[in-house]
C-alpha positions as CSV (number, residue, x, y, z in Angstrom):
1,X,24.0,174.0,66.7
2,X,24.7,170.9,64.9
3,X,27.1,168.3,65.5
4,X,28.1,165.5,62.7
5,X,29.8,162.4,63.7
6,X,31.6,160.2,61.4
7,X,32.4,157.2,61.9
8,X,35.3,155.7,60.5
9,X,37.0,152.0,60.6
10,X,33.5,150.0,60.1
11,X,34.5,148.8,56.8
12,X,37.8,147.3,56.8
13,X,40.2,144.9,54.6
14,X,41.0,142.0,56.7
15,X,43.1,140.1,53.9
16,X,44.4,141.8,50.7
17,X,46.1,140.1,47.6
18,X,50.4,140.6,47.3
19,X,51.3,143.2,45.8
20,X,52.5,142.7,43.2
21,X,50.7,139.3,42.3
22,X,51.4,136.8,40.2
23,X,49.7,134.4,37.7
24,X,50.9,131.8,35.0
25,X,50.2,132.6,31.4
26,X,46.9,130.8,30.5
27,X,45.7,130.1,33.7
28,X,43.4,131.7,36.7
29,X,44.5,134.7,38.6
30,X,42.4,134.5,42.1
31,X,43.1,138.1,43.7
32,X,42.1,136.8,47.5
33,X,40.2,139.7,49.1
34,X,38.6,139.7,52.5
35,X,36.3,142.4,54.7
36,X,35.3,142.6,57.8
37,X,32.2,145.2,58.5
38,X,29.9,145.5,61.8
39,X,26.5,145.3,60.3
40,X,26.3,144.8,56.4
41,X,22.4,146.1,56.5
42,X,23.2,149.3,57.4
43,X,27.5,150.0,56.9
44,X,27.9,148.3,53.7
45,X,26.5,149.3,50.4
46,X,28.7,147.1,48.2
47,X,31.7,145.8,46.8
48,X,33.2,147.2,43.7
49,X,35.6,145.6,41.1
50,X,38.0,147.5,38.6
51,X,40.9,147.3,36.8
52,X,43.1,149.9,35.5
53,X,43.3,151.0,31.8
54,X,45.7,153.6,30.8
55,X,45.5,156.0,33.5
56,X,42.2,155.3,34.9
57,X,40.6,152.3,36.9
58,X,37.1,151.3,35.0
59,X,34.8,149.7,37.3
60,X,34.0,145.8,35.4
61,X,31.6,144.1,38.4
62,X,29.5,145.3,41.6
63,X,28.1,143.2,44.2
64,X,25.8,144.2,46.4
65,X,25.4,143.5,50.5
66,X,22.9,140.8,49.4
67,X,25.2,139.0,47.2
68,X,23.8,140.5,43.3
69,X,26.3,140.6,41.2
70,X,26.2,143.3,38.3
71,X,28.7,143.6,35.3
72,X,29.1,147.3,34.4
73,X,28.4,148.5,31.4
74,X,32.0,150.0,31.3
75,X,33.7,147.1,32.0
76,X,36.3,146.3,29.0
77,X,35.6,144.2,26.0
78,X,38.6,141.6,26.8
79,X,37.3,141.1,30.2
80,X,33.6,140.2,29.4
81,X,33.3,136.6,30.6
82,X,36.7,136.4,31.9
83,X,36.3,137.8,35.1
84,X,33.9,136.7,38.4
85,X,33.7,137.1,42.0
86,X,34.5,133.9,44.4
87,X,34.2,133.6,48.4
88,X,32.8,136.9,50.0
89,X,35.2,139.3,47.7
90,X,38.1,137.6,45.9
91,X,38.4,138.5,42.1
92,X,38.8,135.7,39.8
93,X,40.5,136.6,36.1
94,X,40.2,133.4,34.2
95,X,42.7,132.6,31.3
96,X,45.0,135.5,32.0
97,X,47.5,136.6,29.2
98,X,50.4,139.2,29.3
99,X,47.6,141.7,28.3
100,X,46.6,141.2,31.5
101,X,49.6,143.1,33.0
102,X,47.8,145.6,35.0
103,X,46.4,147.1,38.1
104,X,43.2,146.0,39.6
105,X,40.8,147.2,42.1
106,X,38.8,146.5,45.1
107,X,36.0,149.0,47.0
108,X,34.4,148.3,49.8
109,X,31.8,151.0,49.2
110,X,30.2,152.3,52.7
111,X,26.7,153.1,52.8
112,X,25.9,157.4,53.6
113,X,26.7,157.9,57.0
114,X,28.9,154.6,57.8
115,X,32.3,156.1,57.1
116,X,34.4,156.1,54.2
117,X,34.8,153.9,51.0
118,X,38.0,151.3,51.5
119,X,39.8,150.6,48.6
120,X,42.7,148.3,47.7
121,X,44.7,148.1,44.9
122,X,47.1,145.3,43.4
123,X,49.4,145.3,40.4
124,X,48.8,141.5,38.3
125,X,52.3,140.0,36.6
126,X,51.6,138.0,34.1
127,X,54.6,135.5,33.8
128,X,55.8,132.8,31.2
129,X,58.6,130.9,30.1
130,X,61.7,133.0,31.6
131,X,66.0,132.0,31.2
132,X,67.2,131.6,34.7
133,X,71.1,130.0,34.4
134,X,71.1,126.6,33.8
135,X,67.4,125.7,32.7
136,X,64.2,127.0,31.2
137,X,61.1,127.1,33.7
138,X,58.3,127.3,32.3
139,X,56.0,127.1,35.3
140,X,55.1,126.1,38.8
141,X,55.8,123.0,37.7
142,X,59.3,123.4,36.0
143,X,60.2,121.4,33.1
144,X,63.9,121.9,33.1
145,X,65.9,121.2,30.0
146,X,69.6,121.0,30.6
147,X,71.6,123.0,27.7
């Protein structure tokens, strides 16, 4: 008789971005993951990036329980470049525009025999000028015209 033991909870989110998230036209979007794991060596295969085009989420950058990072041969034209990893697993989108509306992806990927994958997901808003009453804002730092 054989008995199989999963284990499950090793590989865990321990911060996640909003959901949804938002960034300013033209500037960085930094989607703030975080992990916690028991023992990378032997739990954690890697860390997985994607981002969501149509109906499916096509993996763009990998890194690996040492720290490589790979860029996937799938990964999107537009976000060649653009995109890099910062801190232990927060996803940096550099110059975002309103083509950037989308979802995007984060897997903690869990080595055979460690548990199960973790995946988060978060919707990015891209936002510009917008009309609210009384004056324009057209960022963080609002330049308000009167009318």
């Amino acid at each position: 008789m054989c008995f199989f033991v999963i284990i499950e909870g090793v590989i865990k989110f321990t911060s996640i971005p909003h959901n949804p998230s938002y960034a300013r036209n033209g500037t960085d979007a930094k989607l703030v993951w975080d992990y916690s794991v028991d023992n990378p060596q032997t739990e954690l295969e890697g860390v997985i990036y994607g981002v969501k085009k149509g109906s499916n989420f096509i993996n763009m950058l990998g890194q690996q329980n040492d720290g490589t990072v790979t860029t996937f041969s799938s990964i999107p034209n537009e976000y060649k470049g653009r995109v890099r990893i910062e801190g232990r697993a927060s996803l940096v989108i550099e110059k975002v525009t309103f083509q950037d509306n989308t979802s995007f992806m984060c897997t903690l990927v869990a080595k055979p025999g460690a548990g199960r994958d973790q995946t988060s997901k978060v919707r990015l808003i891209v936002t510009g000028m917008y009309y609210s009453g009384t004056c324009f804002n057209y960022s963080q730092d609002p330049l308000i015209i009167k009318k």
